[in-house]
KOLLUMLUM-806570 format. One line per 4 residues: number of its first residue (from 1); their letters; for each residue z, x, y of N, C-alpha, C, O. Coordinates in steps of 0.02 Angstrom, whole numbers, padded with zeros to 5 digits. Each point is the difference from the previous one (the first is absolute). Layout:
N
NUM) a) Z X Y Z X Y Z X Y Z X Y | ... $
# end
This chain:
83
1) xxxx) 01621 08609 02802 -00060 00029 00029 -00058 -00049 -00010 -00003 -00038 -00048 | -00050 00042 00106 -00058 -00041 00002 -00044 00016 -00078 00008 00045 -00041 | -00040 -00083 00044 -00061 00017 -00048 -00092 00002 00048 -00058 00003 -00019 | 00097 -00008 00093 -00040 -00014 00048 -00064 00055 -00011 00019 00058 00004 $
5) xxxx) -00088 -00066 -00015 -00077 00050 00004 00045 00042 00075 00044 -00019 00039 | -00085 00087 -00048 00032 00047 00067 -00061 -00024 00038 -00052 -00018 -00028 | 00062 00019 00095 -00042 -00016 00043 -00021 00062 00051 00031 00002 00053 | -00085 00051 -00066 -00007 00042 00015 -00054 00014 00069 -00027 00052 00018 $
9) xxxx) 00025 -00116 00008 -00055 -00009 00056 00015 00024 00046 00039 -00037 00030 | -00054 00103 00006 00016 -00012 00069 00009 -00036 00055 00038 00016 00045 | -00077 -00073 -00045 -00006 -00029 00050 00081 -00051 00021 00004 -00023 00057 | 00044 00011 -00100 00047 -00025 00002 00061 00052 -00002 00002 00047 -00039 $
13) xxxx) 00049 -00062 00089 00051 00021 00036 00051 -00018 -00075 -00006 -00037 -00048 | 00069 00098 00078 00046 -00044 -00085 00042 -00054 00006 00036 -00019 -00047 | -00040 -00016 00120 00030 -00083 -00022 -00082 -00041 -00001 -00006 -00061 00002 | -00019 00082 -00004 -00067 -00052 -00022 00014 00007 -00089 00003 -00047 -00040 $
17) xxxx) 00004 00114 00028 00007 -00003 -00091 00029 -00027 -00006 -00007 -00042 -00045 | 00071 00042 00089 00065 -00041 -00044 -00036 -00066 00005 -00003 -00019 -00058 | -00030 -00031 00101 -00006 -00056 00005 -00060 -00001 -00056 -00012 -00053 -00030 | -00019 00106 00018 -00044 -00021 -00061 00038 -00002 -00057 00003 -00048 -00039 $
21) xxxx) 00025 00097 00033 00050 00012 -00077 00033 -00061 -00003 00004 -00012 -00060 | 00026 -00040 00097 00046 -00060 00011 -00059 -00045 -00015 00012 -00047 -00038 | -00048 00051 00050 -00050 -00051 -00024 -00025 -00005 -00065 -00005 -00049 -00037 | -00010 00105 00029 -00010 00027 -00056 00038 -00026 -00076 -00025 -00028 -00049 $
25) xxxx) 00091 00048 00061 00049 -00026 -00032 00031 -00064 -00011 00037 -00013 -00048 | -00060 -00039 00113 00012 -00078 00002 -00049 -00009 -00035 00015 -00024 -00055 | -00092 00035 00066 -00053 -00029 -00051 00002 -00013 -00063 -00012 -00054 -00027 | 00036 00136 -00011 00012 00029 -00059 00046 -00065 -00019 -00021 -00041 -00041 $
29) xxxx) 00092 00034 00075 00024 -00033 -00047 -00011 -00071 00026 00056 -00026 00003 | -00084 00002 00009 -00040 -00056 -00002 -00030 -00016 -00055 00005 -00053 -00030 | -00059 00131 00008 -00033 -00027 -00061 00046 -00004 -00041 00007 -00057 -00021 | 00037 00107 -00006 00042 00015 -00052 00054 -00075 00005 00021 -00015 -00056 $
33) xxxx) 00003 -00032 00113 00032 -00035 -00007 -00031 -00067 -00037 00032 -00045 -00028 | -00124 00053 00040 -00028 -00061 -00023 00010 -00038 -00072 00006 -00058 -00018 | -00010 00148 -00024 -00005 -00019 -00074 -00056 -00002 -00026 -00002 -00009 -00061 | -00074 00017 00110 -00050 -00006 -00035 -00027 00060 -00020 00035 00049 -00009 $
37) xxxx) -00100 -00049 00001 -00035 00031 -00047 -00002 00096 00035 00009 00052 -00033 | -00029 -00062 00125 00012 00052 00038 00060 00038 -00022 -00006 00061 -00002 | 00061 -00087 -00014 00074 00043 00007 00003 00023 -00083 00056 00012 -00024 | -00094 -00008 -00002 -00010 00040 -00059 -00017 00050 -00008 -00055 00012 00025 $
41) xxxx) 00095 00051 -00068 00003 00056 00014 -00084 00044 -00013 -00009 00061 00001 | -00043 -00115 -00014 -00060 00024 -00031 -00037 00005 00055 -00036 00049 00007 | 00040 -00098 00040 -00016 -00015 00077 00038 00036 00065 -00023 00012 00055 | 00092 00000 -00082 00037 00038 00055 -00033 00029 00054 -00001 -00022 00057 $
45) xxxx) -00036 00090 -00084 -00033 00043 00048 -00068 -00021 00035 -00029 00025 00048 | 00013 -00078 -00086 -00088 -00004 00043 00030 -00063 00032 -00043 -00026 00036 | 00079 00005 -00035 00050 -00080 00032 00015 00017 00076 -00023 -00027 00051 | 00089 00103 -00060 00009 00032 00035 -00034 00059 00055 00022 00029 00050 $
49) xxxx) -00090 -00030 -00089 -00036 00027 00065 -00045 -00045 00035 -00029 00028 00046 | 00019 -00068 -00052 -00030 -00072 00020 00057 -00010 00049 -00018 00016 00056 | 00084 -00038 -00059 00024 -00009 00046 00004 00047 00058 00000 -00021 00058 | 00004 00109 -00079 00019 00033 00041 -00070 00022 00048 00012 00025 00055 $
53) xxxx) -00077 -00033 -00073 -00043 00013 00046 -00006 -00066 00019 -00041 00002 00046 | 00061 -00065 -00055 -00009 -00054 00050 00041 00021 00048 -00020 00019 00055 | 00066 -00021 -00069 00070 00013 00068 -00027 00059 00038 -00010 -00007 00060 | -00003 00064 -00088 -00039 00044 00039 -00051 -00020 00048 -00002 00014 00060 $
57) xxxx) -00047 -00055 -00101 -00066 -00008 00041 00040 -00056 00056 -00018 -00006 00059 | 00057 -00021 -00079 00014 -00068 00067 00025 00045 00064 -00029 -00008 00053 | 00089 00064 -00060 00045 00031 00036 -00062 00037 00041 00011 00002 00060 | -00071 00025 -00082 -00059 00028 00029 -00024 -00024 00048 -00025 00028 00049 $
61) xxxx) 00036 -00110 -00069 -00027 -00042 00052 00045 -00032 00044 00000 -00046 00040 | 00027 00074 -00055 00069 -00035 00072 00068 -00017 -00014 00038 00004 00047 | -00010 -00025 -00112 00027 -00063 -00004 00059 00080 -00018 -00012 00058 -00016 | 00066 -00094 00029 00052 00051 -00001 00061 -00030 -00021 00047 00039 00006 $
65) xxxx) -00028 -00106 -00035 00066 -00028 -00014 -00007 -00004 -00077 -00043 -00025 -00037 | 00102 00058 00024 -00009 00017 -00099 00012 -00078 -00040 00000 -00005 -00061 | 00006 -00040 00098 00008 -00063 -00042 -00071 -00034 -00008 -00026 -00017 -00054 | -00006 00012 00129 -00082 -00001 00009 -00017 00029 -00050 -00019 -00032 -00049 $
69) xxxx) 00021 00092 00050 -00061 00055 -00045 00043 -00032 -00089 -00032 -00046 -00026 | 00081 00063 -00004 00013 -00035 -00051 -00047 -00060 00010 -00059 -00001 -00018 | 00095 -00051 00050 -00054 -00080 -00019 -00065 00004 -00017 -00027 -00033 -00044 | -00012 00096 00099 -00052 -00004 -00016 -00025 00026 -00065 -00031 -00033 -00041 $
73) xxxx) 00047 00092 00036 -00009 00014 -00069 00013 -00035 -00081 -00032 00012 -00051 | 00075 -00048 00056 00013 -00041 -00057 -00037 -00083 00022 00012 -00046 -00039 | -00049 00035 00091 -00057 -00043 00000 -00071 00015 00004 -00049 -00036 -00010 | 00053 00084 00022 -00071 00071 -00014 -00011 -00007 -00098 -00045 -00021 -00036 $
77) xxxx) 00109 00050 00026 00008 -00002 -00083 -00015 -00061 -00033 -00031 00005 -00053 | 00051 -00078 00079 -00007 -00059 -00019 -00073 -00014 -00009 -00031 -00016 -00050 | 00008 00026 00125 -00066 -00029 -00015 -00043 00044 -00016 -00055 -00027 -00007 | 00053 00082 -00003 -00051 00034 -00033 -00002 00051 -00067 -00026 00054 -00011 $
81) xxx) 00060 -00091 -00019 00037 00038 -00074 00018 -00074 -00046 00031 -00049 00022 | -00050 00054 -00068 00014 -00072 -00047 00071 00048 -00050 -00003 00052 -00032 | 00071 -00106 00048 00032 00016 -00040 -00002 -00023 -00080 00040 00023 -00040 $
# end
């Protein structure tokens, strides 16, 4: 099972979730694959919602491919978060 945030917005259909939840979950382990300071269980949750309202806010604005929205979010995370 996901550890995916529920995505409770109306405004998205349930293969838009799925493409968020998929994103969602590439990001995540992105961080968790890095080893740094983000994928620590002290950071987990405020790590993890950083990613999940980026991917949100991007999918708002158009962008709809869960590899896109991952990239973006874990370069969202890069540059504006000091690991």
């Amino acid at each position: 099972m996901s550890n995916t945030p529920t995505l409770m917005n109306p405004s998205f259909d349930p293969e838009a979730i799925k493409i968020l939840a998929s994103a969602f979950d590439e990001a995540w382990g992105t961080v968790q694959r890095s080893g740094g300071t983000f994928s620590r269980p002290a950071y987990a949750s405020t790590i993890r919602e950083v990613l999940a309202k980026r991917i949100i806010e991007m999918a708002q604005h158009g962008q709809s491919d869960a590899h896109s929205l991952s990239n973006d979010a874990v370069q969202y995370l890069a540059s504006n978060y000091k690991d």
